[in-house]
N, C-alpha and C positions, 0 to 999 in steps of 0.2 A: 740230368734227368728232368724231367717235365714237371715244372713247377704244381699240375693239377693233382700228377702223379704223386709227388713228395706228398703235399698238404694231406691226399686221400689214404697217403700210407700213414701220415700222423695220427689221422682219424682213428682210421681202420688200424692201424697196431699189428696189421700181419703184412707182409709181401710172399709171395712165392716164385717162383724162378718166368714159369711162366702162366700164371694166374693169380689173381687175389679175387677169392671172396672176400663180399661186405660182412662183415657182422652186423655195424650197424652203418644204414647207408646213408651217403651223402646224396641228399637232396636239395633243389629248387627247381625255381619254375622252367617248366619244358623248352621255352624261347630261350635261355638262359645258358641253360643247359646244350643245347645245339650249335648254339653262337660259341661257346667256350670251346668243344669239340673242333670244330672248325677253324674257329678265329687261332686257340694257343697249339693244338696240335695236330691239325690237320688234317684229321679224322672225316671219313665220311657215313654215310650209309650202307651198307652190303643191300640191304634187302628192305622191303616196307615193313612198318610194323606187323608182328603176329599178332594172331585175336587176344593173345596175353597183351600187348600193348608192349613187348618185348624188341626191341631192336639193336643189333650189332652195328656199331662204329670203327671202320678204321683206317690206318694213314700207311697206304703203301710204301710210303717212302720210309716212315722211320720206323714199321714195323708194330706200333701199338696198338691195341682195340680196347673199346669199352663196348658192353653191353648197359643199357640203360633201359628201365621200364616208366613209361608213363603211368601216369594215373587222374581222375575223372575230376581232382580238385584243379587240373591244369599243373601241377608239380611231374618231375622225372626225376629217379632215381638211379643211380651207379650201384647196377648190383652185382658187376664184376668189372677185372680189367687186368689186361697185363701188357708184355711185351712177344716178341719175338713171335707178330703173327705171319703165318704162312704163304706167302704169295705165291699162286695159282695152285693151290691145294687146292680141294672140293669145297666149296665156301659152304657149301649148302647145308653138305655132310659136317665140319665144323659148328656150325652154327644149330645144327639137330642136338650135335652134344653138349655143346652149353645150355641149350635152354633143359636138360634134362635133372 
């Protein structure tokens, strides 16, 4: 499993099959945070940020996503994340119910 993954489940103290809310979230700074998505698992963008500053990341190939929220100090936070995302599902539709 993904080293970002493990570390966030130490943090966070919960996993679920296929979602983990944060309790309490891992943050740094936005640049940081995108390069890590990218660079360790290969995560991309679905979609631009919403006006929440909400955006889903993920790695079609090995199936994981995070959602991550920015915020106005320049920090992003992992405010959710799992496995087993759906490829060619309705992304959109997806991505309506997480943020809800």
């Amino acid at each position: 499993m993904k080293l970002f993954i493990s570390t966030m489940t130490l943090v966070l103290g919960a996993t679920f099959a296929t979602t983990a809310m944060a309790d309490s979230n891992v943050c740094m700074p936005a640049g940081e945070m995108k390069a890590a998505l990218t660079d360790w698992y290969g995560e991309k963008p679905v979609a631009a940020p919403t006006q929440a500053k909400e955006q889903l990341w993920v790695s079609q190939e090995t199936g994981t996503w995070t959602m991550i929220k920015g915020f106005s100090d320049g920090n992003a936070c992992v405010i959710a994340q799992g496995d087993d995302w759906m490829t060619g599902a309705d992304q959109d539709q997806i991505l309506a119910q997480l943020q809800d």
